[in-house]
Steps between C-alpha positions, in 0.01 A plus 500: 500500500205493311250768358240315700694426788568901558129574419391246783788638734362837458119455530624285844716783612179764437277254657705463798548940516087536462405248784763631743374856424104457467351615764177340551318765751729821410468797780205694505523853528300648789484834679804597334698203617622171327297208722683146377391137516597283772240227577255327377209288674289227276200406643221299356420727176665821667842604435633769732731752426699678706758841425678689742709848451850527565609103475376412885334199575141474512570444886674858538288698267311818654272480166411237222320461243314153455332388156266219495487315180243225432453243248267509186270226620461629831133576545403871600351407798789326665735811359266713681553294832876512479536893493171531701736244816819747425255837557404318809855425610621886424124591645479713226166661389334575166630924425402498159212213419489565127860491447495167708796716741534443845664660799583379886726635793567191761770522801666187675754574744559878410545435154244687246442279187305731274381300177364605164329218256376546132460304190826530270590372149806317594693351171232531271251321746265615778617483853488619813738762682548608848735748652553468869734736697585436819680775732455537891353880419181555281180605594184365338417844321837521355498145389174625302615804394764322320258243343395760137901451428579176620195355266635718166789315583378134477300598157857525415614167555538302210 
């Protein structure tokens, strides 16, 4: 065997060990827990994100964590009608205008889905986060009362 041959063989071999263990969304660490990637959504110039705690499904998750990522040539105004349809959907309301943060309770079927929204620098780039937590037992004011620690929390997303 060849000098060359065991140089190729090697730089195959790492190759092979770095693309098998690159993780291209690693977990984000949130309230104290590990929240992993398991789907992802492309739309037209929207890429959605989507990490759960505890390696559940998004289907069996009590909380997630959604990131929405958009592409560079996406004009402002139609990145501003994406998150400003997905506020309506969680029928959550500005809490902090300046910040750009927003906050919403909703219930469907005795289910509380309590959701927290904010801009985020997500790998290097500007996106947007939400939070939603969905439990049968939550009032509104507790849900709000939470907001102040939930938001610290998604300035912490990177």
């Amino acid at each position: 065997m060849t000098l060359n041959t065991t140089i190729v063989g090697l730089v195959a071999a790492g190759a092979v060990v770095f693309y098998l263990k690159y993780d291209p969304h690693p977990p984000i660490q949130f309230m104290d827990t590990k929240y992993g990637y398991v789907e992802k959504v492309d739309k037209t110039g929207v890429t959605n994100l989507f990490f759960v705690r505890d390696g559940l499904k998004l289907e069996h998750a009590t909380d997630f964590i959604q990131i929405l990522e958009f592409d560079d040539e996406m004009p402002e105004t139609s990145k501003e009608i994406v998150i400003a349809r997905l506020l309506k959907f969680y029928r959550a309301e500005s809490y902090d205008e300046d910040l750009g943060q927003h906050f919403g309770v909703s219930s469907s079927r005795g289910t509380v889905f309590a959701a927290y929204a904010a801009p985020v620098i997500y790998d290097g780039e500007g996106a947007f986060a939400i939070y939603i937590n969905i439990t049968p037992e939550i009032s509104e004011a507790q849900a709000r009362a939470d907001a102040p620690d939930i938001f610290t929390e998604l300035d912490y997303i990177q």
